[in-house]
KEVEXRO-81076 format. One line per field, with one value per residue: residue number from 1; residue in three letters; y, x, z of N, C-alpha, C in turn. Coordinates in pm, whole numbers, plus 32768, in hexadecimal, padded with zeros to 4 digits. Example, Ala and Ser with C-alpha at 12.3 -4.5 7.8 and 13.67 -1.06 7.14 Angstrom:
! KEVEXRO-81076
num [1 | 2]
residuo [ALA | SER]
ny [7DC7 | 7F1F]
nx [8527 | 8505]
nz [830C | 82C4]
cay [7E3E | 7F96]
cax [84CE | 8557]
caz [830C | 82CA]
cy [7EB6 | 8003]
cx [8528 | 850A]
cz [830C | 8313]
***
This chain:
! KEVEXRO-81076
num [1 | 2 | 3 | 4 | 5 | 6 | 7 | 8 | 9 | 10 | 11 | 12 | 13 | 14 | 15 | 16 | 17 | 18 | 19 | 20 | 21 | 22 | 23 | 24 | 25 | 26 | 27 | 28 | 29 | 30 | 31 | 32 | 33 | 34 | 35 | 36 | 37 | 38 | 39 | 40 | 41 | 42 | 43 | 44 | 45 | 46 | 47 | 48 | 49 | 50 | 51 | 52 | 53 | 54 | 55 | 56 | 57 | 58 | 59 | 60 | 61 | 62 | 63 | 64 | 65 | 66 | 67 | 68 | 69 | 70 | 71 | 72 | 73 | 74 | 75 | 76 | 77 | 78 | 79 | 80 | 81 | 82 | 83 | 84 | 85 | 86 | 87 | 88 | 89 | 90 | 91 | 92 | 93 | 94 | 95 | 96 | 97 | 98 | 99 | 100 | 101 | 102 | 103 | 104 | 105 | 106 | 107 | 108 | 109 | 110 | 111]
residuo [UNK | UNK | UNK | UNK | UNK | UNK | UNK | UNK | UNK | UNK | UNK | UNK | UNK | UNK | UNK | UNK | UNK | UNK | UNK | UNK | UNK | UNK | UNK | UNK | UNK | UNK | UNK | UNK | UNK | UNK | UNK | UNK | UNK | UNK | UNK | UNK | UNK | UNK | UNK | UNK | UNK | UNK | UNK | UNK | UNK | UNK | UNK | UNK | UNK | UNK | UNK | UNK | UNK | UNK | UNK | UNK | UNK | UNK | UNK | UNK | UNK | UNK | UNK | UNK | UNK | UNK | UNK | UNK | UNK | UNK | UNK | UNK | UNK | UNK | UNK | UNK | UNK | UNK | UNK | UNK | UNK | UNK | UNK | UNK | UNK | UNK | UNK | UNK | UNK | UNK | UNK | UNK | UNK | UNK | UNK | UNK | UNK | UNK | UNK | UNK | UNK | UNK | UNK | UNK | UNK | UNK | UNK | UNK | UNK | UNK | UNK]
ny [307C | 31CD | 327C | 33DE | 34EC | 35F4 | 3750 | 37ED | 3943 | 3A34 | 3B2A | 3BE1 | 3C74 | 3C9D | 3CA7 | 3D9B | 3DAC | 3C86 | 3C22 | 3BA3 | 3AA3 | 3A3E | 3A02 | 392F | 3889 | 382B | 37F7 | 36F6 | 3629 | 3561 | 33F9 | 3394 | 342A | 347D | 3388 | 3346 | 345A | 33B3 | 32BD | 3328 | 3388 | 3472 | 34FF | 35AB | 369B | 37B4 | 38CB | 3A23 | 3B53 | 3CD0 | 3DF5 | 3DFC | 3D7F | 3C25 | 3B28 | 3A08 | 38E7 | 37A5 | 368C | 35C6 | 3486 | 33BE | 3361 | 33FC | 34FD | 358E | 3519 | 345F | 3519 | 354C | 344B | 3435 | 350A | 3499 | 33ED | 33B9 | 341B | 34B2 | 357F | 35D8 | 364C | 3731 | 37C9 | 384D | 38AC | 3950 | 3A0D | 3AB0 | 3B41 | 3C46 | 3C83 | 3CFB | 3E64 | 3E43 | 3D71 | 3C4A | 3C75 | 3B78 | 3AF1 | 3A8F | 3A64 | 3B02 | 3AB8 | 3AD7 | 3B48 | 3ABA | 3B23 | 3ADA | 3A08 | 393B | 37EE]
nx [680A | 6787 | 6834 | 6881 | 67C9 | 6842 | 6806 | 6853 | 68B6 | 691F | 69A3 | 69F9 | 6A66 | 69C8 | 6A18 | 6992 | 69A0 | 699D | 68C4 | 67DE | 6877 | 68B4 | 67A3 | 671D | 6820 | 67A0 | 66B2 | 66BE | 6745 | 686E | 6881 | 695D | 69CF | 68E3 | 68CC | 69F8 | 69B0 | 68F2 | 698F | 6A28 | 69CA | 68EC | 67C1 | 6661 | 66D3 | 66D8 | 66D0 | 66B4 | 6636 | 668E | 6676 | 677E | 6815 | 688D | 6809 | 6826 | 67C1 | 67D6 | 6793 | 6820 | 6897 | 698B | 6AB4 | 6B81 | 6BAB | 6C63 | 6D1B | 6C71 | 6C06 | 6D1A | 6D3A | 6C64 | 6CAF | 6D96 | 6D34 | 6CFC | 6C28 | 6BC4 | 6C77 | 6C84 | 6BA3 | 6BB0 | 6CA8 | 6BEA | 6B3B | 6B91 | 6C12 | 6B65 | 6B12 | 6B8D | 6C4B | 6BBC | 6BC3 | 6BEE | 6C65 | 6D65 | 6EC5 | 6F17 | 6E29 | 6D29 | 6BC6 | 6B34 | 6B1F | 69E0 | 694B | 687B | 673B | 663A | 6556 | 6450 | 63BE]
nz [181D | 17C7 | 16A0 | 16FA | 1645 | 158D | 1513 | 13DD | 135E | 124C | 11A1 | 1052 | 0F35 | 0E00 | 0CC9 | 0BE2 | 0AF5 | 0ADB | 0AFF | 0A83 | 0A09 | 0B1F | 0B82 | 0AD9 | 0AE8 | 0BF2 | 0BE8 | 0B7C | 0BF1 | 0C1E | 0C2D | 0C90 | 0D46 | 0DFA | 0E64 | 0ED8 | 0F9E | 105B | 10B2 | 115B | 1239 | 1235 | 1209 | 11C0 | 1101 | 1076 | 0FD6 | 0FBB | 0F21 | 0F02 | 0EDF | 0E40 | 0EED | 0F51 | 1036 | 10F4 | 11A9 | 1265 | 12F0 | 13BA | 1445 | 14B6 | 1528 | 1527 | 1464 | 13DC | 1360 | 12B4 | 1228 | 11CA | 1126 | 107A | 0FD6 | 0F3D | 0E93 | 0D42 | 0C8E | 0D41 | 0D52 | 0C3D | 0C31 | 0CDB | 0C4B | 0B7D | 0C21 | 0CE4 | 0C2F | 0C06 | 0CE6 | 0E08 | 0F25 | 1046 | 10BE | 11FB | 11F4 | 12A5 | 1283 | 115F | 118C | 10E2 | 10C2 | 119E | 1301 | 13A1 | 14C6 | 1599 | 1621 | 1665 | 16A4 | 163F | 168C]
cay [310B | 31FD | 32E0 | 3453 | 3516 | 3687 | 37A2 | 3845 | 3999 | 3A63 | 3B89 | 3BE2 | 3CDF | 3C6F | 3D38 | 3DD9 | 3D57 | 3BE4 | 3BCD | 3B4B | 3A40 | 39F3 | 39DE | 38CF | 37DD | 380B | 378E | 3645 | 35F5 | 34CB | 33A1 | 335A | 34BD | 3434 | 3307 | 3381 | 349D | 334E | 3298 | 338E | 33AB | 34D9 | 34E8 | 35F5 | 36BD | 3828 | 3965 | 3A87 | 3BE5 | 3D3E | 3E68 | 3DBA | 3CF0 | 3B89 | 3B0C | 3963 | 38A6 | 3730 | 3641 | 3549 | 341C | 33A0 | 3394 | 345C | 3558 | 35D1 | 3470 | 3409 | 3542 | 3525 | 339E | 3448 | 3541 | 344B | 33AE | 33ED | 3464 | 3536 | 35E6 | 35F8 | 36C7 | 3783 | 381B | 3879 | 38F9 | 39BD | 3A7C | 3B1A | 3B92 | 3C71 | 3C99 | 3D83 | 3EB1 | 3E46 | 3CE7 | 3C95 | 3C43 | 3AD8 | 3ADA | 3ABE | 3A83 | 3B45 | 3A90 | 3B46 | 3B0A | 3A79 | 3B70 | 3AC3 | 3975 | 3904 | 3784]
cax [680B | 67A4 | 6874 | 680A | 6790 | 6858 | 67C3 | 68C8 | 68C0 | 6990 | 69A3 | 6A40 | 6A06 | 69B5 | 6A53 | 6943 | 6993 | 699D | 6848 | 67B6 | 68DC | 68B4 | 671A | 6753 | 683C | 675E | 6610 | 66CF | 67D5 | 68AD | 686B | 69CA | 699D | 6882 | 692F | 6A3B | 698A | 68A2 | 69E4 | 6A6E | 6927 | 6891 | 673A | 6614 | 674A | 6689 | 670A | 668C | 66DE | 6674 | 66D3 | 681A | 686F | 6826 | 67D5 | 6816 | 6795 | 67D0 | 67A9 | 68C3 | 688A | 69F2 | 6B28 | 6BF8 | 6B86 | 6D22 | 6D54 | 6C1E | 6C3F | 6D8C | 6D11 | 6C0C | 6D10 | 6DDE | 6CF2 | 6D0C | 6BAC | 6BA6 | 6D00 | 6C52 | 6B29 | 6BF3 | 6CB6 | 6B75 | 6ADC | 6C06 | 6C38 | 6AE2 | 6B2C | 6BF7 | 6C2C | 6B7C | 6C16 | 6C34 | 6C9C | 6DF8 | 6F34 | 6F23 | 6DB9 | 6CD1 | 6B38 | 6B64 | 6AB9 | 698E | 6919 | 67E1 | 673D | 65D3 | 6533 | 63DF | 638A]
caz [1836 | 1722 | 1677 | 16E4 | 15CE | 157A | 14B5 | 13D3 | 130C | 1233 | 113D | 0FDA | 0EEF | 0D7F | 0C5B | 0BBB | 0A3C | 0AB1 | 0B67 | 0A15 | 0A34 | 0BBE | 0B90 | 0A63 | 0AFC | 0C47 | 0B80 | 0B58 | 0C57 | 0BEA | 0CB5 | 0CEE | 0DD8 | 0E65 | 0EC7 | 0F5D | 1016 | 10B9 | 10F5 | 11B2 | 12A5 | 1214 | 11C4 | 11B4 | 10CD | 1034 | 0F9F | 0F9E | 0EC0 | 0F2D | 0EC0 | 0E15 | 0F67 | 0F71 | 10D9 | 10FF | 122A | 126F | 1354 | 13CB | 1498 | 1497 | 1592 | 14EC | 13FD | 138C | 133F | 1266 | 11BB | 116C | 10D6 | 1004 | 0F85 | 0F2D | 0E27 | 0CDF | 0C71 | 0D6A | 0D1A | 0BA8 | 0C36 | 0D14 | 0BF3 | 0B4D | 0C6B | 0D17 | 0C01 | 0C2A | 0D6E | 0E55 | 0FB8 | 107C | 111B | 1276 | 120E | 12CF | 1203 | 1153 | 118E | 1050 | 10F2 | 121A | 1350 | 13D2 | 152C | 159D | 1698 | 16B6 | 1628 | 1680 | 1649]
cy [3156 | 3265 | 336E | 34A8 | 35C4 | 36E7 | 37CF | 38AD | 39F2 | 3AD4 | 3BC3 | 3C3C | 3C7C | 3CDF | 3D3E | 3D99 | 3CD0 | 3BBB | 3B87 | 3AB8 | 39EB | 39AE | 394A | 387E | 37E9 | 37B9 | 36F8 | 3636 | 3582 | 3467 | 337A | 33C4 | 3475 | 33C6 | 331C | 33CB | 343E | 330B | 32C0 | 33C5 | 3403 | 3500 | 355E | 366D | 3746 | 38A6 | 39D7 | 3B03 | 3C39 | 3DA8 | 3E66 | 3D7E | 3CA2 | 3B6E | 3A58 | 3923 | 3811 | 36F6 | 35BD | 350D | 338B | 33CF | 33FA | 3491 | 356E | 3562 | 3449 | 3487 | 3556 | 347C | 33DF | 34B0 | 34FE | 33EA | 3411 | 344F | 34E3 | 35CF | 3623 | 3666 | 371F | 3821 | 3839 | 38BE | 396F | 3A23 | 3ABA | 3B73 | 3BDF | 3C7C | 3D25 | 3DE7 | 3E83 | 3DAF | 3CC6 | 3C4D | 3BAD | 3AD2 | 3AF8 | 3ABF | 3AAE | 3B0C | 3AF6 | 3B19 | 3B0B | 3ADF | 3B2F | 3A34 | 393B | 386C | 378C]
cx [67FF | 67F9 | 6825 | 681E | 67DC | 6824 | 6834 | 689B | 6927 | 6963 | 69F5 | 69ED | 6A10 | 69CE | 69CE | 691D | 6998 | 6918 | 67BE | 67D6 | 68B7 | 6813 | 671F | 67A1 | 6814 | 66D7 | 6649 | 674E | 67E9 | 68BF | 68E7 | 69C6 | 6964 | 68DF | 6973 | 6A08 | 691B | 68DA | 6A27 | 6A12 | 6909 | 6815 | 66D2 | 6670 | 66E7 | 66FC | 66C2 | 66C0 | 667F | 66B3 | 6787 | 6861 | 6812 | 6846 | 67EA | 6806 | 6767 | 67EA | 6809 | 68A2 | 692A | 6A42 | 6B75 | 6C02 | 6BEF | 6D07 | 6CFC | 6BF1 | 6C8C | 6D6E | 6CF5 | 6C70 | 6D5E | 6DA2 | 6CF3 | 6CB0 | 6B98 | 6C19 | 6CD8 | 6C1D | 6B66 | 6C5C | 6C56 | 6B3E | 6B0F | 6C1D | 6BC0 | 6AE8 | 6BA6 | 6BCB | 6BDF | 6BD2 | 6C5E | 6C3B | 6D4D | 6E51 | 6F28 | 6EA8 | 6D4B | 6C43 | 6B80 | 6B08 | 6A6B | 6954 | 68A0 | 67A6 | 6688 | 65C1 | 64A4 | 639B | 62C6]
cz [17B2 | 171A | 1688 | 164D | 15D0 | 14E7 | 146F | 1348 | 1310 | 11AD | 10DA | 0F8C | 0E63 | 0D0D | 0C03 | 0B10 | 0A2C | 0B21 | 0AFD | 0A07 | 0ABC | 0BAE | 0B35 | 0ABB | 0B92 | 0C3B | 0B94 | 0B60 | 0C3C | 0C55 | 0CE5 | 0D7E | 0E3B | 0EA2 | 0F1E | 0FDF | 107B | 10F0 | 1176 | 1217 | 12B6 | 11E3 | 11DD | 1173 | 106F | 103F | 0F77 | 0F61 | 0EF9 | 0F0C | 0E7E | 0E94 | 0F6F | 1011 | 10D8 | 116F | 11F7 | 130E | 1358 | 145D | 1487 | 1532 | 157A | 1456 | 139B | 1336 | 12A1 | 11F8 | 1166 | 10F9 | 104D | 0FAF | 0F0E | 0E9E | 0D9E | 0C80 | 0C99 | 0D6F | 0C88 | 0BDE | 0C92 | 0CB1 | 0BA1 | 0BAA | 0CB0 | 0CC1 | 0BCA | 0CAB | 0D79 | 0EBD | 100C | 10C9 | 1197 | 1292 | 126E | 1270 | 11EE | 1164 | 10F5 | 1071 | 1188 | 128D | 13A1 | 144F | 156C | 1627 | 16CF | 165D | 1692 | 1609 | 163E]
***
């Protein structure tokens, strides 16, 4: 039986004086990242910026999304690039409390 396939997006603003910073260690994402985010059954993984909000949409072919992101959390690399990358960002207005990419919901999708 295969694993079905979910779309997932989300939104973050980018502070304005670190999008020099964010662009730079996006050029050349550290393969431990990568790793993890393939471990964790995420794959087609893009970011987009606009007007100072980035946009991220991935796909996850996995049982349990919580779970296998909590894993990849959990790795050390990616706790590195996390503090590097977090403190380029902030949340968006109508993020809710405790929330840092705010999930955005999927209203069409044509294969």
């Amino acid at each position: 039986m295969t694993t079905p396939l979910t779309r997932h997006g989300a939104m973050i603003k980018l502070r304005p004086e670190k999008e020099a910073d964010y662009r730079q260690l996006h050029a050349d994402v550290w393969p431990s990242v990568r790793d993890a985010l393939t471990r964790a059954n995420i794959s087609n993984y893009s970011i987009f910026l606009r007007d100072g909000v980035l946009f991220s949409y991935f796909e996850y072919r996995g049982r349990d999304l919580e779970t296998d992101l909590r894993t990849a959390l959990a790795d050390d690399g990616v706790r590195g690039w996390l503090t590097l990358t977090d403190a380029c960002q902030v949340p968006i207005a109508s993020a809710s409390d405790g929330e840092w990419w705010a999930p955005a919901e999927e209203l069409f999708h044509l294969d």
